[in-house]
N, C-alpha and C positions, 0 to 999 in steps of 0.2 A: 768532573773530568774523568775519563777511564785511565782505569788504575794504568794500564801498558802506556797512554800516553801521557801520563803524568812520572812515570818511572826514564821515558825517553826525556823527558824534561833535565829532572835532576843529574842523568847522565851529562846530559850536554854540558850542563853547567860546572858540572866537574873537572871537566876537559879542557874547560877556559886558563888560559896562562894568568897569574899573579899581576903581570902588566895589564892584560885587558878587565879583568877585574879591578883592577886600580880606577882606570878607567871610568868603568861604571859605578865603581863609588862617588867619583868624583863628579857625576850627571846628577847623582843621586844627592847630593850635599849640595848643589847647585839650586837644587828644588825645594831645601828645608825651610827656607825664609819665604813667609806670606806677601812679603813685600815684590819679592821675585816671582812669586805664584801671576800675582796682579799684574805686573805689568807682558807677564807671557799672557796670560789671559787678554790682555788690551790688544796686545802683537799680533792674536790669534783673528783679531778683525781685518787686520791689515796694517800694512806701515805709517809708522809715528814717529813724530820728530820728538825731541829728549820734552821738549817742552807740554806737548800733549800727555808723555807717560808721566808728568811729574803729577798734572793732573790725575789723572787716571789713579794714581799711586796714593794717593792723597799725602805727599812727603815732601822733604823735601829738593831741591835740586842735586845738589850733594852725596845724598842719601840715593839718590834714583840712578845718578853717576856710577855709584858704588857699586849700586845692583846690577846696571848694565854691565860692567865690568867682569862680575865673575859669572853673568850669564853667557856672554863674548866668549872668554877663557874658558869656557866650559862647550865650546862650539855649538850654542844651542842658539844664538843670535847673531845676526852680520850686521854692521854699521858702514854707512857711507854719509859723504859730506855732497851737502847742496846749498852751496852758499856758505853762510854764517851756524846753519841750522845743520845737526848730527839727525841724520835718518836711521831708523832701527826696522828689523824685519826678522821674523825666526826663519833661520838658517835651516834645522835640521825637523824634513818633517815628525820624527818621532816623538816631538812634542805632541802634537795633534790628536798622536795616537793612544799618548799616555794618558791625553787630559781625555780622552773617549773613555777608556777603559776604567780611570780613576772615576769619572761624572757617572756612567752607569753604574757601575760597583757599588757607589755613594748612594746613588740614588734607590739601588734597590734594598739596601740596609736601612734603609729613610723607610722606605713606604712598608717594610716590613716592621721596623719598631711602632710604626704608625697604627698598622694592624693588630700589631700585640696589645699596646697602648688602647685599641677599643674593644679587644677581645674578642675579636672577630678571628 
């Protein structure tokens, strides 16, 4: 990244109030649990009912409750009822975008230890 716009970076974030930093601690601690990784990744197909994500979660009901829950509170997923059955869906596309930016990043730190690893 060029140094000028990586210096406009830092500025902006500067600038951010104590509350919207709060904020995005709190999106950011919403994403530390692998269990909630998985079922945003499952989300990311399309809408599921709780019962499909318990699957998907390999957990169990309980436990997948729990994570919807602070996924919800954390406005990254919306819940509606159809019938008996709790429907989930990611709410905020910035999911999307994280899990793009994280899978590339990942991905090219992979193929590069991969490279080193043959000595190539």
């Amino acid at each position: 990244m060029p140094k000028k716009a990586q210096s406009k970076r830092v500025a902006a974030g500067k600038q951010l109030p104590d509350a919207a930093l709060e904020l995005i601690a709190h999106r950011f601690r919403a994403l530390s649990e692998p269990v909630r990784l998985k079922l945003l990744s499952a989300l990311m197909q399309g809408e599921k009912n709780v019962t499909q994500l318990v699957e998907a979660a390999g957990t169990g009901q309980a436990n997948v409750s729990k994570h919807l829950s602070v996924l919800k509170q954390a406005g990254m997923i919306a819940t509606r009822r159809e019938g008996l059955a709790t429907i989930c869906s990611i709410s905020d596309p910035a999911i999307f975008q994280l899990c793009e930016i994280m899978c590339a990043k990942l991905k090219a730190e992979h193929e590069e230890r991969s490279r080193h690893l043959a000595g190539v």
